[in-house]
SEFIZA-3560 file (N, C-alpha, C; in Angstrom, 3 decimals):
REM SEFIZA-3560
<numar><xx>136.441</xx><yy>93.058</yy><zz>148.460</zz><atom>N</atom></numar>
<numar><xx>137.269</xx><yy>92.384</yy><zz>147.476</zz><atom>CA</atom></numar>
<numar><xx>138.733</xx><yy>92.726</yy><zz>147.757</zz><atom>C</atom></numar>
<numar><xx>139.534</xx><yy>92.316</yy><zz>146.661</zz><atom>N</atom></numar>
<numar><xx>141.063</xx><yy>92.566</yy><zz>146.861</zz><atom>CA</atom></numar>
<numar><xx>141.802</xx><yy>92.930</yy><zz>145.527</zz><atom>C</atom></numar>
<numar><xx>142.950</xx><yy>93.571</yy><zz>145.641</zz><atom>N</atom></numar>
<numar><xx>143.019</xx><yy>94.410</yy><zz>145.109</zz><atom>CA</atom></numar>
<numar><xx>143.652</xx><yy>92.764</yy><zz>143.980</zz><atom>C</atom></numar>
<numar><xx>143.845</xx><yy>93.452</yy><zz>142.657</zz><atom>N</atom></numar>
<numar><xx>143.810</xx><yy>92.308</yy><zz>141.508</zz><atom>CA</atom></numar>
<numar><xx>145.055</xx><yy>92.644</yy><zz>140.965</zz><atom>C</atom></numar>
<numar><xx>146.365</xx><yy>92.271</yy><zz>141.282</zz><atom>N</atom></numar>
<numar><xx>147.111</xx><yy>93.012</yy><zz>140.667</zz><atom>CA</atom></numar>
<numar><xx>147.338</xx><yy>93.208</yy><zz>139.443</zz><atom>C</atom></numar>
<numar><xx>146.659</xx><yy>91.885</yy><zz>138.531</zz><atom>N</atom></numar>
<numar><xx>147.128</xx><yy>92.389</yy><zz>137.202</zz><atom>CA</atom></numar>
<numar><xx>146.962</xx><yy>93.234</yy><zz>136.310</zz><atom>C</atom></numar>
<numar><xx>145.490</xx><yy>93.805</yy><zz>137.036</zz><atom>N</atom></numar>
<numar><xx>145.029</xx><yy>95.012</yy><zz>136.997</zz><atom>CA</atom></numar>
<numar><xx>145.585</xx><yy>96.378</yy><zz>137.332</zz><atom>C</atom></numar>
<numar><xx>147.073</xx><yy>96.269</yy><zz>137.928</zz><atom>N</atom></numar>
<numar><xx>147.757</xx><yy>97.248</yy><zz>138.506</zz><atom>CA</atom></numar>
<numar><xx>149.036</xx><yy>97.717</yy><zz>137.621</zz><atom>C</atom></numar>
<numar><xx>148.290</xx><yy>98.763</yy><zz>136.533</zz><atom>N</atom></numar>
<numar><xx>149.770</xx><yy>98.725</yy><zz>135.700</zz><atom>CA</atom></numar>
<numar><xx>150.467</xx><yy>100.077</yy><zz>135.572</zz><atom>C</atom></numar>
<numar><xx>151.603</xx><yy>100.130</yy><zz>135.305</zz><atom>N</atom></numar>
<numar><xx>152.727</xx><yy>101.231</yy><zz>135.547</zz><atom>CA</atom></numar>
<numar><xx>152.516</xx><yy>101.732</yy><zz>134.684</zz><atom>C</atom></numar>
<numar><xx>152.565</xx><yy>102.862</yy><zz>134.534</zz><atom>N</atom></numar>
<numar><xx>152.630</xx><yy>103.931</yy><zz>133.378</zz><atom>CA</atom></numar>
<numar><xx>153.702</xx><yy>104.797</yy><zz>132.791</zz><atom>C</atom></numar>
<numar><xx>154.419</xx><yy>104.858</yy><zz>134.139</zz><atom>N</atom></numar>
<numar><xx>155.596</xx><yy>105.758</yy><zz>134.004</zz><atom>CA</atom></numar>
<numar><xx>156.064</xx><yy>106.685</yy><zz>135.113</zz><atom>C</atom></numar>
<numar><xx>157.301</xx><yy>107.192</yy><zz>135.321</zz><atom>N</atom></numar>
<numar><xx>158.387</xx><yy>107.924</yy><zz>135.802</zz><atom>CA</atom></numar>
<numar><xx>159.435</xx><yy>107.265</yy><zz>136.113</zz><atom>C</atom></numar>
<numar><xx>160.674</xx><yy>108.381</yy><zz>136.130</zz><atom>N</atom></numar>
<numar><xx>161.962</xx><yy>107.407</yy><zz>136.564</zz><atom>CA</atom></numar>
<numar><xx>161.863</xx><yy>107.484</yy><zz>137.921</zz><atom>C</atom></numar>
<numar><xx>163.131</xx><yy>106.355</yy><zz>138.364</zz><atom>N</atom></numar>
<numar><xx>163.636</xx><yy>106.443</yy><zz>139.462</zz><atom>CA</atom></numar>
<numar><xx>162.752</xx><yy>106.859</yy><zz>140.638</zz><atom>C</atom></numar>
<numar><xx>163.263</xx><yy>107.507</yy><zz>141.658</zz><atom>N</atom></numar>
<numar><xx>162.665</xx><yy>107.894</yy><zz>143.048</zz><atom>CA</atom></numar>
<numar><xx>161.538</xx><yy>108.800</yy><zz>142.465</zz><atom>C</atom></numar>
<numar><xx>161.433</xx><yy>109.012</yy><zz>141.789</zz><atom>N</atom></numar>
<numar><xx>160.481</xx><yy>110.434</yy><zz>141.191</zz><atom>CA</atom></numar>
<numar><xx>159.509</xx><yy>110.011</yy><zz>141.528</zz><atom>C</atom></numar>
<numar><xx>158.019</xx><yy>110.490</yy><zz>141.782</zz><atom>N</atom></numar>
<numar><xx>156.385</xx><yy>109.508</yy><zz>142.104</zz><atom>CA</atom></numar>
<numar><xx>156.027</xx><yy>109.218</yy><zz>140.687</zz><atom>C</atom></numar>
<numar><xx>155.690</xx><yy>108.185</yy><zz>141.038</zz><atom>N</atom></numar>
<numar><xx>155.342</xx><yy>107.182</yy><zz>139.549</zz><atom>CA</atom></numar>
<numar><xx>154.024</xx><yy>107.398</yy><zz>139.461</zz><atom>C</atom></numar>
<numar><xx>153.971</xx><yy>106.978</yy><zz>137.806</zz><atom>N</atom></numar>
<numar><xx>152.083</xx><yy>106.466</yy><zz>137.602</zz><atom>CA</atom></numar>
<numar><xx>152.158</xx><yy>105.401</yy><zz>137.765</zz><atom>C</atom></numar>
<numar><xx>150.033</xx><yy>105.020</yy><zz>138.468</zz><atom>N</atom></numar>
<numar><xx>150.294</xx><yy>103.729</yy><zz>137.993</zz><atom>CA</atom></numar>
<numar><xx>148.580</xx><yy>104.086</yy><zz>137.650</zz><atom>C</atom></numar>
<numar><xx>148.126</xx><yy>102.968</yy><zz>136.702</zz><atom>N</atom></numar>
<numar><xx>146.903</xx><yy>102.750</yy><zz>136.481</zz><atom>CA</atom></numar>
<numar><xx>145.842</xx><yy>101.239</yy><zz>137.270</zz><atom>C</atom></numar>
<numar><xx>145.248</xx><yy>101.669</yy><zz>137.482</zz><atom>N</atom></numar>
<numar><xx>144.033</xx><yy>100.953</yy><zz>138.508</zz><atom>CA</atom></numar>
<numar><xx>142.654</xx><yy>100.662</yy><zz>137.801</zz><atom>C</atom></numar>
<numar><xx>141.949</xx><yy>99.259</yy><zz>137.197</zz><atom>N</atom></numar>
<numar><xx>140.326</xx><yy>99.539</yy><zz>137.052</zz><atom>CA</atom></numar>
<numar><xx>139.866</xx><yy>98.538</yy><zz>137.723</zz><atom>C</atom></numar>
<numar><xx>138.981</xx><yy>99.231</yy><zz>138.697</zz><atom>N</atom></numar>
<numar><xx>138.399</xx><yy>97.631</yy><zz>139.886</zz><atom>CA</atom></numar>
<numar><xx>136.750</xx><yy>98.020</yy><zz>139.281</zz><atom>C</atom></numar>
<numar><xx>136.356</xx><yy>97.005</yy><zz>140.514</zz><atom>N</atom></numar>
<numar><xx>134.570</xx><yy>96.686</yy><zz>140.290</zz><atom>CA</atom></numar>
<numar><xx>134.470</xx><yy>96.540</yy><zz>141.817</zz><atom>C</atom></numar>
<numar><xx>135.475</xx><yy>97.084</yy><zz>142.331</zz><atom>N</atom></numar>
<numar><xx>135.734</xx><yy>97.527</yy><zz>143.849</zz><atom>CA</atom></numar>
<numar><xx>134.847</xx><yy>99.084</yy><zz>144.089</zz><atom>C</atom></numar>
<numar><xx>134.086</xx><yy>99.446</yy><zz>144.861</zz><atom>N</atom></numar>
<numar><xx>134.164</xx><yy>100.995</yy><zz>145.222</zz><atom>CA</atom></numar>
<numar><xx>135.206</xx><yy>101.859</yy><zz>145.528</zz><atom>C</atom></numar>
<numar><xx>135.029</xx><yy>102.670</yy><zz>145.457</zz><atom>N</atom></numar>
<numar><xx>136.500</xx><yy>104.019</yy><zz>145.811</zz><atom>CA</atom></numar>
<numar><xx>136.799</xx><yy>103.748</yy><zz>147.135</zz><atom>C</atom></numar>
<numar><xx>135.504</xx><yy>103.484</yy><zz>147.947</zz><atom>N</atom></numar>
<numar><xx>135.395</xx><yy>103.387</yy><zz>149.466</zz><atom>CA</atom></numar>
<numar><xx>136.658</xx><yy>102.008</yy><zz>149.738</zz><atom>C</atom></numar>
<numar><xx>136.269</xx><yy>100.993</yy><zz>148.984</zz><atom>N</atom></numar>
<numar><xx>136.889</xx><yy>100.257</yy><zz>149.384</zz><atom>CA</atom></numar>
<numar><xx>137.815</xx><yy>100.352</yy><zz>148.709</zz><atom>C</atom></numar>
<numar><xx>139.079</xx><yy>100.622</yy><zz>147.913</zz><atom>N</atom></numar>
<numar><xx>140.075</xx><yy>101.212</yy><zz>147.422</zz><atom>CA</atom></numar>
<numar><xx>140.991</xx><yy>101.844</yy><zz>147.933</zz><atom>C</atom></numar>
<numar><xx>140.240</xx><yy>102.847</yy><zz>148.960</zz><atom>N</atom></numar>
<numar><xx>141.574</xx><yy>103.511</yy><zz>149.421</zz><atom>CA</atom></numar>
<numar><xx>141.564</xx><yy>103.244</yy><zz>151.092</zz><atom>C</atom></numar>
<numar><xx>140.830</xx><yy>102.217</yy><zz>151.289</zz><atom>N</atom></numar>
<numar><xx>141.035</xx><yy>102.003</yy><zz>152.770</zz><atom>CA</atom></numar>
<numar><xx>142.807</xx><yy>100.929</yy><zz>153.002</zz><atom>C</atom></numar>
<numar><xx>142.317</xx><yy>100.982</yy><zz>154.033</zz><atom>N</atom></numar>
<numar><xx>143.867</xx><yy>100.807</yy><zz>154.731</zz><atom>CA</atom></numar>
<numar><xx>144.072</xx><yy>99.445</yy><zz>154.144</zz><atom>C</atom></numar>
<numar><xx>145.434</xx><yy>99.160</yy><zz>153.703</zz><atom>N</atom></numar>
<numar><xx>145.583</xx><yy>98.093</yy><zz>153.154</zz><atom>CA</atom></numar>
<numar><xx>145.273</xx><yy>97.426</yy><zz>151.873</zz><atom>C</atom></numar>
<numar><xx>144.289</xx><yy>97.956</yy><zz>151.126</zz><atom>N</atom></numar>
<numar><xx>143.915</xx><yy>97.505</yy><zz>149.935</zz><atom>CA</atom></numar>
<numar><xx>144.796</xx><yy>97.231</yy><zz>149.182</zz><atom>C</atom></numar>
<numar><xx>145.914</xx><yy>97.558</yy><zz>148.832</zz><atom>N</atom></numar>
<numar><xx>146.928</xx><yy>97.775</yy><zz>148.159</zz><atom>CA</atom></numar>
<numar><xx>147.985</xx><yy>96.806</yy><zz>148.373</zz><atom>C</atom></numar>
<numar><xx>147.755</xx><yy>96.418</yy><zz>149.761</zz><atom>N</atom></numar>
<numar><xx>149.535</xx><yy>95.923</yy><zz>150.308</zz><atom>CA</atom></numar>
<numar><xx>149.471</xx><yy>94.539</yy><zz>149.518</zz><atom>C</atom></numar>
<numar><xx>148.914</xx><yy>94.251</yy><zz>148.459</zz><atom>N</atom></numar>
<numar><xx>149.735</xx><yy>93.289</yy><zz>147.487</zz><atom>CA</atom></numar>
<numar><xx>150.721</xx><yy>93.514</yy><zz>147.005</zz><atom>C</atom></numar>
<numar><xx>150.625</xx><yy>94.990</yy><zz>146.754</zz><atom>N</atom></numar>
<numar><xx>151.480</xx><yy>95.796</yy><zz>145.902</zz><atom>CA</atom></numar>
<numar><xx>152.530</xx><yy>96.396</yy><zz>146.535</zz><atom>C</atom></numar>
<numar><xx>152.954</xx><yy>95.941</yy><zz>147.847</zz><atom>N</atom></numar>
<numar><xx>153.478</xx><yy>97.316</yy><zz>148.489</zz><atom>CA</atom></numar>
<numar><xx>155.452</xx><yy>97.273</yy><zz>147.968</zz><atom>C</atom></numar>
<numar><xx>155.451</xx><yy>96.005</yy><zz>147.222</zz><atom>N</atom></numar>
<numar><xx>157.201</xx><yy>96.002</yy><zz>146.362</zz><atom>CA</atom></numar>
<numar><xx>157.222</xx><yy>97.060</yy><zz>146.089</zz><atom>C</atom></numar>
<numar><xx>156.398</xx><yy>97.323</yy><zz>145.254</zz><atom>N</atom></numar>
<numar><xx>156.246</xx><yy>98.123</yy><zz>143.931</zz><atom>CA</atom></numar>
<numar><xx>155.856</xx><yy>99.167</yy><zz>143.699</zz><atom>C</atom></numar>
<numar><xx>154.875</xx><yy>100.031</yy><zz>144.913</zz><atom>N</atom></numar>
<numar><xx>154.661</xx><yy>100.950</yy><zz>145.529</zz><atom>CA</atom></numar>
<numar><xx>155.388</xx><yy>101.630</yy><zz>146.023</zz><atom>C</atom></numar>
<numar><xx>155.604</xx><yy>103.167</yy><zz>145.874</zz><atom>N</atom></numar>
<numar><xx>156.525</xx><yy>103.941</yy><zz>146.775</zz><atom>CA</atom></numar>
<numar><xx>155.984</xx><yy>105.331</yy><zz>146.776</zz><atom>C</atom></numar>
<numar><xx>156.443</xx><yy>105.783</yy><zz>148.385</zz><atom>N</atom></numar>
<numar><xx>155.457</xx><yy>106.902</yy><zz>149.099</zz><atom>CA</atom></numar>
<numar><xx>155.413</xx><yy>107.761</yy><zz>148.073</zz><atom>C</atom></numar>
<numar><xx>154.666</xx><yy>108.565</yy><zz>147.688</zz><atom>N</atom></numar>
<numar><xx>154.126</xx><yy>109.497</yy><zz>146.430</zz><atom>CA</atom></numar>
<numar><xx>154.021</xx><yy>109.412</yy><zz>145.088</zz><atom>C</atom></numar>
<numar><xx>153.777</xx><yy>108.254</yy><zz>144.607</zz><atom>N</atom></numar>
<numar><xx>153.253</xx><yy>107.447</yy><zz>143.999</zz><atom>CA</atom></numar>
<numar><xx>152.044</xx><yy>108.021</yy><zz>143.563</zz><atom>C</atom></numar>
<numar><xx>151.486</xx><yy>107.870</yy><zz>142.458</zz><atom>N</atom></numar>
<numar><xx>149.579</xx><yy>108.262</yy><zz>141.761</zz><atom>CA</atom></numar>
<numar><xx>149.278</xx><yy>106.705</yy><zz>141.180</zz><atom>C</atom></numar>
<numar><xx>148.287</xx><yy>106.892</yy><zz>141.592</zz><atom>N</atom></numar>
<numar><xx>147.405</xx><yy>105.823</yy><zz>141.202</zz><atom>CA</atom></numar>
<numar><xx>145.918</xx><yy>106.258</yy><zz>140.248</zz><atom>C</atom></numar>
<numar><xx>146.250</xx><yy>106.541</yy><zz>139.066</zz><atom>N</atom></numar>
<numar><xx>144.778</xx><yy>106.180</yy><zz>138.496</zz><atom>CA</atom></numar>
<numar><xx>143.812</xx><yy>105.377</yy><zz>138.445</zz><atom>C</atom></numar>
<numar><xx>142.977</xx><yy>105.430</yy><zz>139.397</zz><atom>N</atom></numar>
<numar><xx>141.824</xx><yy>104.417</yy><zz>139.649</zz><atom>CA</atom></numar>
<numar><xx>140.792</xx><yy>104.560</yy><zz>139.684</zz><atom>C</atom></numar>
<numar><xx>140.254</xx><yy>103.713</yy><zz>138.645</zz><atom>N</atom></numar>
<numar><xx>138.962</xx><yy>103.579</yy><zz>137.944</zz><atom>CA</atom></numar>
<numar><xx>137.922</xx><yy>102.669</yy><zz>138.483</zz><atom>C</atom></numar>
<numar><xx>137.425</xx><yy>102.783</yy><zz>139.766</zz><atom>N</atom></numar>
<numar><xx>136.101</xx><yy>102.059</yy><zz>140.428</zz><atom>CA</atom></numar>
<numar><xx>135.090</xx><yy>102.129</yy><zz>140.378</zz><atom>C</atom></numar>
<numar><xx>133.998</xx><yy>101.147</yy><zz>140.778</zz><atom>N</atom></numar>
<numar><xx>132.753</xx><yy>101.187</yy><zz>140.833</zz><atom>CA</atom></numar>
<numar><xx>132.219</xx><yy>102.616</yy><zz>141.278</zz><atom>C</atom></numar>
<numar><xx>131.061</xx><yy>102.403</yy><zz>140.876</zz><atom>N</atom></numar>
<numar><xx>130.254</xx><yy>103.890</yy><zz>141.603</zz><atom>CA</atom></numar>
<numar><xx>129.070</xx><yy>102.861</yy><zz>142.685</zz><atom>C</atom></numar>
<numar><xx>128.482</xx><yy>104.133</yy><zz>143.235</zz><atom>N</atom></numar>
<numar><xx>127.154</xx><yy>102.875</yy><zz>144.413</zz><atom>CA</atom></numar>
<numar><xx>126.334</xx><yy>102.010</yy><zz>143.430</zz><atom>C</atom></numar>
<numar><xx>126.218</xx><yy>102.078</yy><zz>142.228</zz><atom>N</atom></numar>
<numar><xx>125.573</xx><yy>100.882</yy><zz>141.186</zz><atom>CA</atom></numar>
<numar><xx>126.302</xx><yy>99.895</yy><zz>140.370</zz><atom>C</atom></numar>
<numar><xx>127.305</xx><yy>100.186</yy><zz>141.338</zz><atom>N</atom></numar>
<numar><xx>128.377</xx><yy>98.972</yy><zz>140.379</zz><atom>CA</atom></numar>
<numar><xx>128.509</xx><yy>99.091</yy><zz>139.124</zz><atom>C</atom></numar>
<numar><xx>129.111</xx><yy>100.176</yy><zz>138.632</zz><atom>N</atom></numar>
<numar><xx>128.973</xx><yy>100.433</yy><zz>137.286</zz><atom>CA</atom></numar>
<numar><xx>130.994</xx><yy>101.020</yy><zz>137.594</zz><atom>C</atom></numar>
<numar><xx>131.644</xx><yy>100.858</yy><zz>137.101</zz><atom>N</atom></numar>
<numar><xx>133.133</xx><yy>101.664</yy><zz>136.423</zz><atom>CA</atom></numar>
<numar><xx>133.109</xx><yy>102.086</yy><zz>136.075</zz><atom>C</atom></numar>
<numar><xx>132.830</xx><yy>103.002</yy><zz>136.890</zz><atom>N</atom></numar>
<numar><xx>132.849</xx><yy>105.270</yy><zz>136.198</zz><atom>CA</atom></numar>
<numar><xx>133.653</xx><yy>105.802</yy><zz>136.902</zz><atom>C</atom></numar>
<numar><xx>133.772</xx><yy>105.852</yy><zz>138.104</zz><atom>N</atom></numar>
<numar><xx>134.720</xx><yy>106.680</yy><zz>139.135</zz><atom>CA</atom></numar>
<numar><xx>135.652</xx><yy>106.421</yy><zz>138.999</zz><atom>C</atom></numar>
<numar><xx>136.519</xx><yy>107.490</yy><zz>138.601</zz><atom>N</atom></numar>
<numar><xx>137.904</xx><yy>108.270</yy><zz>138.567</zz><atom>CA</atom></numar>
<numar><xx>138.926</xx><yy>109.031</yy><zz>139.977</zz><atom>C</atom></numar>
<numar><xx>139.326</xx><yy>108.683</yy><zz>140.275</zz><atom>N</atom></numar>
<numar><xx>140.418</xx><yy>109.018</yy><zz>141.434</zz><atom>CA</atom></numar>
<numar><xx>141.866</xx><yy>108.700</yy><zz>141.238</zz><atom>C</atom></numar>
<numar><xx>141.816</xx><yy>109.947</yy><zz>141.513</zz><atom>N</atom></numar>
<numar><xx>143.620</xx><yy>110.045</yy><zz>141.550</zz><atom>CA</atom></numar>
<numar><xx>143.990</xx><yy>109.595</yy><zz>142.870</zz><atom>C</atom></numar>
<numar><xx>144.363</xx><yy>108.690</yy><zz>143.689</zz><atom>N</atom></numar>
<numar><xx>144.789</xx><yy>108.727</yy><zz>144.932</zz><atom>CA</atom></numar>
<numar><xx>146.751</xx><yy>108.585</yy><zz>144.927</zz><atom>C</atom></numar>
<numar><xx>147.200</xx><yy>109.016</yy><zz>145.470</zz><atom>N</atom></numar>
<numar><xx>148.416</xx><yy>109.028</yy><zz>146.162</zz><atom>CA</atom></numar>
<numar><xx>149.133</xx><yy>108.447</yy><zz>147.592</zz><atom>C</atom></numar>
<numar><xx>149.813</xx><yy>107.678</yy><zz>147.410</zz><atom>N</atom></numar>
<numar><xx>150.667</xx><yy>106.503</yy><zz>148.081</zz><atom>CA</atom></numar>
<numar><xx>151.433</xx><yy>107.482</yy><zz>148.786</zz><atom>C</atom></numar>
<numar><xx>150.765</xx><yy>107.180</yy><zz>150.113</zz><atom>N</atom></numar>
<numar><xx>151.333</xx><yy>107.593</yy><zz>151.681</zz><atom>CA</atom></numar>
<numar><xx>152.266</xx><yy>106.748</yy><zz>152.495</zz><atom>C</atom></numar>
<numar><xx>151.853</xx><yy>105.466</yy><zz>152.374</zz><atom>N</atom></numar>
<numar><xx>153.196</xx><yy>104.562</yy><zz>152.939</zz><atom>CA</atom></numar>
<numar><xx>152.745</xx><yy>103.571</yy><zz>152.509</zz><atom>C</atom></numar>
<numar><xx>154.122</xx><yy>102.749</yy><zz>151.738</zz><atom>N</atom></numar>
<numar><xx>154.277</xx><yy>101.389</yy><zz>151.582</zz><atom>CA</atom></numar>
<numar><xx>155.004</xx><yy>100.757</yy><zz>152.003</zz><atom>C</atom></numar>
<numar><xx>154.915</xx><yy>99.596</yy><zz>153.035</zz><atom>N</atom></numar>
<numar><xx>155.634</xx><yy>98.587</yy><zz>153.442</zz><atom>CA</atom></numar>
<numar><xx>155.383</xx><yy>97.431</yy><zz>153.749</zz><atom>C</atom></numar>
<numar><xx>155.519</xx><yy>96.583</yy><zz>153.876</zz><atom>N</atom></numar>
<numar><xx>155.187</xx><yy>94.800</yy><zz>153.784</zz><atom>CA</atom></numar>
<numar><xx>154.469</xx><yy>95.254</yy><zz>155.237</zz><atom>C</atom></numar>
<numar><xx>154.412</xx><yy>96.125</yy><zz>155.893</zz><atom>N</atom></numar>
<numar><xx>153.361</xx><yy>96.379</yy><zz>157.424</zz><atom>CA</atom></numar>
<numar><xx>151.995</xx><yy>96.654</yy><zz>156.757</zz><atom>C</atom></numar>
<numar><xx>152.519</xx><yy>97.668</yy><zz>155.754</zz><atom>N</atom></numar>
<numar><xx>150.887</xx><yy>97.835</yy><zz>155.491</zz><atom>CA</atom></numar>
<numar><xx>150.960</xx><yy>99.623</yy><zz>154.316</zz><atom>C</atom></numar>
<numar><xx>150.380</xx><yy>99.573</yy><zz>153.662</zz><atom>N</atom></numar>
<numar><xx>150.120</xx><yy>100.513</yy><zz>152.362</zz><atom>CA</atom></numar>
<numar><xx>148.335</xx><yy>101.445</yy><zz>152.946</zz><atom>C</atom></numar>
<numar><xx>148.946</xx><yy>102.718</yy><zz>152.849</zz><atom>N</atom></numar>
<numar><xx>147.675</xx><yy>103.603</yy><zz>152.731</zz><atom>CA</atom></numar>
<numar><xx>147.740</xx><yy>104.687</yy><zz>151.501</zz><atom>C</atom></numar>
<numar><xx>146.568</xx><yy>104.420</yy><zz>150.852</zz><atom>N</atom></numar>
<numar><xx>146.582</xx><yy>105.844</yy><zz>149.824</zz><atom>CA</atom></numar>
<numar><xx>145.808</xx><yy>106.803</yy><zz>150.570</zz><atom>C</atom></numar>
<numar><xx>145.591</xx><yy>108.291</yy><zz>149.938</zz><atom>N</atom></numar>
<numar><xx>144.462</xx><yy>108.914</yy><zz>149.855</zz><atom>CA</atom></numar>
<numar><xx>144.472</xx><yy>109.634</yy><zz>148.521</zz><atom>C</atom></numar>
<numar><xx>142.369</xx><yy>110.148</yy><zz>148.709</zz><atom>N</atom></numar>
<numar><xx>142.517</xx><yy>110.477</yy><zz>147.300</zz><atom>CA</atom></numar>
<numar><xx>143.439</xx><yy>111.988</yy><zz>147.578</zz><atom>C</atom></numar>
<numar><xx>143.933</xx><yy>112.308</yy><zz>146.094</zz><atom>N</atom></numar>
<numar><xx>144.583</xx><yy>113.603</yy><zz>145.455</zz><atom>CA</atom></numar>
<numar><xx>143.508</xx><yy>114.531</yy><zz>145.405</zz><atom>C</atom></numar>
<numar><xx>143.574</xx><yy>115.356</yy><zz>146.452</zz><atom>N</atom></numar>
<numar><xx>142.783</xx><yy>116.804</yy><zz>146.010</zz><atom>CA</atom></numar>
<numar><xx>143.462</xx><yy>118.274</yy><zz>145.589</zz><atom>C</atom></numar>
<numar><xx>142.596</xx><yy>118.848</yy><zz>145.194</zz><atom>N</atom></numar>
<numar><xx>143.185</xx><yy>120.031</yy><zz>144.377</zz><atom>CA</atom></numar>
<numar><xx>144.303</xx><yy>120.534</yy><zz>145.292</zz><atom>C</atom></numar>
//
């Protein structure tokens, strides 16, 4: 699938600071943070960036929770990964 933007909403921080944003797909995590998923978004996106995203689990159900973080955005191409401890 692809990413839905209207589903892609800001939450907050100023300026250059890494922003929130909030995410709920019916996408898997798998497919979420692969390369590109994002680059709808990549205006609006900027490197260290959080993304709260709320995806499918393997039963297609919207349970999974991931924090992933915005590694590069540019009209070339947007990669997250998830946020670990």
């Amino acid at each position: 699938m692809a990413l839905d933007r209207t589903k892609l909403a800001y939450m907050g921080g100023p300026g250059r600071a890494p922003r929130l944003w909030s995410y709920t797909t019916t996408d898997t995590q798998a497919t979420t943070i692969a390369a590109n998923y994002f680059l709808a978004a990549y205006s609006q996106l900027q490197v260290g960036d959080f993304i709260f995203c709320r995806a499918a689990n393997a039963t297609a159900v919207v349970t999974d929770m991931t924090i992933l973080v915005v590694l590069t955005a540019t009209s070339g191409g947007v990669t997250v990964a998830v946020k670990s401890a």
